[in-house]
Structure formats: structure tokens, C-alpha cells
C-alpha positions as protocol buffer text, in pm:
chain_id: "A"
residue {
  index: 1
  type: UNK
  ca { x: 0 y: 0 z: 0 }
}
residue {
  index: 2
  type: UNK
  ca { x: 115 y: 306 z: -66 }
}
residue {
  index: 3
  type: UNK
  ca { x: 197 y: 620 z: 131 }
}
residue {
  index: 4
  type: UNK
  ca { x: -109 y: 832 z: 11 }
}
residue {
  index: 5
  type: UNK
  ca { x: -336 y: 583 z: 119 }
}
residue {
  index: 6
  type: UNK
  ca { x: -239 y: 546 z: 454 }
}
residue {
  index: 7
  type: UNK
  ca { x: -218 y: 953 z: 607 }
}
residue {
  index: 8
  type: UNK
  ca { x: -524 y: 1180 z: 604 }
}
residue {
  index: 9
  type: UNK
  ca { x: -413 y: 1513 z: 682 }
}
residue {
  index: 10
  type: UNK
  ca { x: -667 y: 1721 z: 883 }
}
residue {
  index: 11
  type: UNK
  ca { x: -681 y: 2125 z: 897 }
}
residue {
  index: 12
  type: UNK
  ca { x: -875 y: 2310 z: 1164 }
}
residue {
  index: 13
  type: UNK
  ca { x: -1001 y: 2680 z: 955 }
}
residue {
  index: 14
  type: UNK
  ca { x: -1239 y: 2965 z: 1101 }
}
residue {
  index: 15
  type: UNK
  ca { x: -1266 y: 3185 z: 819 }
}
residue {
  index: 16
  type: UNK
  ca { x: -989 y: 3148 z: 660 }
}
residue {
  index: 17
  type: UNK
  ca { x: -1030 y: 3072 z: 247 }
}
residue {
  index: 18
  type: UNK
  ca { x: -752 y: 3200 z: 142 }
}
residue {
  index: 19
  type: UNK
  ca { x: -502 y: 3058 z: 386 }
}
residue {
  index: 20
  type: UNK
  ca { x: -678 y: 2749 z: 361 }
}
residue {
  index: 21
  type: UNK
  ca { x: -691 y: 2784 z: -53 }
}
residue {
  index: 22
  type: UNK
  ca { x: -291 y: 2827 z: 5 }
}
residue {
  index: 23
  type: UNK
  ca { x: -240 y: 2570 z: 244 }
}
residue {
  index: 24
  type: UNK
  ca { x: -408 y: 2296 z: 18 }
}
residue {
  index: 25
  type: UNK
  ca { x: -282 y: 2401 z: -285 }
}
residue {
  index: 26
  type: UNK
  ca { x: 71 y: 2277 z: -128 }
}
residue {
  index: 27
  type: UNK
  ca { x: -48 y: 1969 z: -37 }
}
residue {
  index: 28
  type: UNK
  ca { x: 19 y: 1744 z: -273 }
}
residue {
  index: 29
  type: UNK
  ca { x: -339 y: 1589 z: -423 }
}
residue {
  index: 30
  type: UNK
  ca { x: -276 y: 1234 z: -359 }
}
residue {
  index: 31
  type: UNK
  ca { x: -341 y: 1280 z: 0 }
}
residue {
  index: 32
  type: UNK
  ca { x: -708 y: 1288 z: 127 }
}
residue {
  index: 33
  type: UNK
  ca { x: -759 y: 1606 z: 358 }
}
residue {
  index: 34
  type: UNK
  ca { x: -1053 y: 1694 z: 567 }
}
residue {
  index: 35
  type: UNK
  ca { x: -1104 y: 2070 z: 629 }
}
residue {
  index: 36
  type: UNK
  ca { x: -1273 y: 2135 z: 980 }
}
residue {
  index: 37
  type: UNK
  ca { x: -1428 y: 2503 z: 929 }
}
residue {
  index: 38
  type: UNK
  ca { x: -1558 y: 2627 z: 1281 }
}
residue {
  index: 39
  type: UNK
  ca { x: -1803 y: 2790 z: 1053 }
}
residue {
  index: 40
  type: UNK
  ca { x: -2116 y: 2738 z: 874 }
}
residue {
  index: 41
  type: UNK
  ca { x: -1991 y: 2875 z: 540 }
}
residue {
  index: 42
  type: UNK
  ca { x: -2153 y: 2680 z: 313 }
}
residue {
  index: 43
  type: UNK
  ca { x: -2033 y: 2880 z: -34 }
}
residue {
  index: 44
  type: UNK
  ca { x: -1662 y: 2773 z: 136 }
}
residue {
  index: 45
  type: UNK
  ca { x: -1724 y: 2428 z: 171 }
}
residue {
  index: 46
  type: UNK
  ca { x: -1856 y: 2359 z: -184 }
}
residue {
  index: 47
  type: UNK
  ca { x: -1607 y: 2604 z: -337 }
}
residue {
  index: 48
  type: UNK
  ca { x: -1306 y: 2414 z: -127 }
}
residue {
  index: 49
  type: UNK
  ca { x: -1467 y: 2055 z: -259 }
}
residue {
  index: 50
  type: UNK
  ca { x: -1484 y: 2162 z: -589 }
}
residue {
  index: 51
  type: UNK
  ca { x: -1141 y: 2299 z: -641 }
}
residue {
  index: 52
  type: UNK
  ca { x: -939 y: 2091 z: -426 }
}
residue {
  index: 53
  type: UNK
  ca { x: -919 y: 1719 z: -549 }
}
residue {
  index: 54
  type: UNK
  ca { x: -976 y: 1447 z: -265 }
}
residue {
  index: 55
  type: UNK
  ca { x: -1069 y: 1722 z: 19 }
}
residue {
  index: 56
  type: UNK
  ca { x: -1356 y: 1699 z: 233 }
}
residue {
  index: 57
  type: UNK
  ca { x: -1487 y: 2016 z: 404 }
}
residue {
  index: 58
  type: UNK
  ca { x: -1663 y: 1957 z: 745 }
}
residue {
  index: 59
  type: UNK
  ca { x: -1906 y: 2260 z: 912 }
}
residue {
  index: 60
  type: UNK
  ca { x: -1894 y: 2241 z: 1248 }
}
residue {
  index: 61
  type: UNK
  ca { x: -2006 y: 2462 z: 1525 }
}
residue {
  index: 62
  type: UNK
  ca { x: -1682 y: 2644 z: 1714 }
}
residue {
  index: 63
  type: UNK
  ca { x: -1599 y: 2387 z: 1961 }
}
residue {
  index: 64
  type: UNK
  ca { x: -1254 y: 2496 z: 1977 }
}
residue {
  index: 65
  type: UNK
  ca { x: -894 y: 2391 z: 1810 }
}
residue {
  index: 66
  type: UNK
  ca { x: -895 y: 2039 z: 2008 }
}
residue {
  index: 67
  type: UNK
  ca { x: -1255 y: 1970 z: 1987 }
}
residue {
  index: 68
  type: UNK
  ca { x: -1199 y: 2006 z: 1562 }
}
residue {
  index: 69
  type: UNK
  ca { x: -922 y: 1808 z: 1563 }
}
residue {
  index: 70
  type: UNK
  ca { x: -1078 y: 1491 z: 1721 }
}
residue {
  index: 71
  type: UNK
  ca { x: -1357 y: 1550 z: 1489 }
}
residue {
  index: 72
  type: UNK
  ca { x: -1129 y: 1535 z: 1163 }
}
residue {
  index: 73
  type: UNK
  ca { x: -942 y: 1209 z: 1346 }
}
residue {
  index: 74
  type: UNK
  ca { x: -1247 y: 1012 z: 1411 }
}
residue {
  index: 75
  type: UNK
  ca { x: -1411 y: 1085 z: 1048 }
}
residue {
  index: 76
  type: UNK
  ca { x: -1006 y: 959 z: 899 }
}
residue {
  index: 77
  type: UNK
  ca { x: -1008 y: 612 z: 776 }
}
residue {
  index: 78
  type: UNK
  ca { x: -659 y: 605 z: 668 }
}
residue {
  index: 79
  type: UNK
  ca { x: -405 y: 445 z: 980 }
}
residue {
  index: 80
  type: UNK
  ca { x: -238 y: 798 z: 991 }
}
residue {
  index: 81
  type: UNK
  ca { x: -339 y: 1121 z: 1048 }
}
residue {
  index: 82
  type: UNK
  ca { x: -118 y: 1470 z: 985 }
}
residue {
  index: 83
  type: UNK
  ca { x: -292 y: 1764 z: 1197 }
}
residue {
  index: 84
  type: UNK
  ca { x: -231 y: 2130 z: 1068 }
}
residue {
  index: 85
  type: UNK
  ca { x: -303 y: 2453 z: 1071 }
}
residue {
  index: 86
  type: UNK
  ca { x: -380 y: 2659 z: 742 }
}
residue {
  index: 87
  type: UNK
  ca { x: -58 y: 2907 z: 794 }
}
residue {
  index: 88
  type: UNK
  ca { x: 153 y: 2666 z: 800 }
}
């Protein structure tokens, strides 16, 4: 199996398209990514989807930094997970 299959890499946002837009655009496409937005921007989500090959955006009420990040791990189905932040 290969390495792409086996990391999900997980991003916490609160309004933050174009960091986010930057972040994943540096990620290389291979890897699945799940966007936690603390927000319930819907035009973000579906624009973020769209442009952004194997990403999943997630709406989710602000729970806080930790609170996203165990959301984004328990929705992974790959054995790894690689939590960032979109300024990174």
C-alpha cells in the first residue's frame, strides 16, 4: 500500500479561504484532507470541494482547536493522520 493511502491530513479553519486555498494548494493531491471550518460557510465548503481534489470540508459549530481536531481524526479512515493549521 502506498503512502497516500495510509495519512489523512486534517486542517482546523475559522474563516480562513484564502489561507486554507494556500495551504491545500501545497499539499500534494494524492493525500485525502478533511477541512474542519468552525463555521457554517456553506459557499466555502462547496467552493473548497470543488477545487481541491480528494478534500472533504466539514461545518462544524466552534468547539474549539482540540474539539476540531478529534472531529477530523475520528471521520479519517486512513491508519495515519497529519494535523495542521492553514498558515503553515
Amino acid at each position: 500500500m502506498n503512502i497516500y493511502k495510509k495519512i489523512t491530513v486534517i486542517i482546523v479553519s475559522f474563516n480562513s479561504s484564502k489561507k486554507i486555498e494556500k495551504c491545500l494548494s501545497n499539499i500534494d493531491t494524492r493525500y485525502k484532507k478533511i477541512v474542519i471550518e468552525n463555521t457554517r460557510d456553506l459557499n466555502l465548503k462547496k467552493k473548497i470541494e470543488r477545487k481541491f481534489n480528494n478534500s472533504k470540508v466539514i461545518l462544524n459549530s466552534n468547539k474549539g482547536f482540540g474539539a476540531a481536531n478529534n472531529l477530523g481524526v475520528k471521520i479519517a479512515k486512513t491508519k495515519y493522520v497529519l494535523i495542521t493549521s492553514p498558515d503553515v
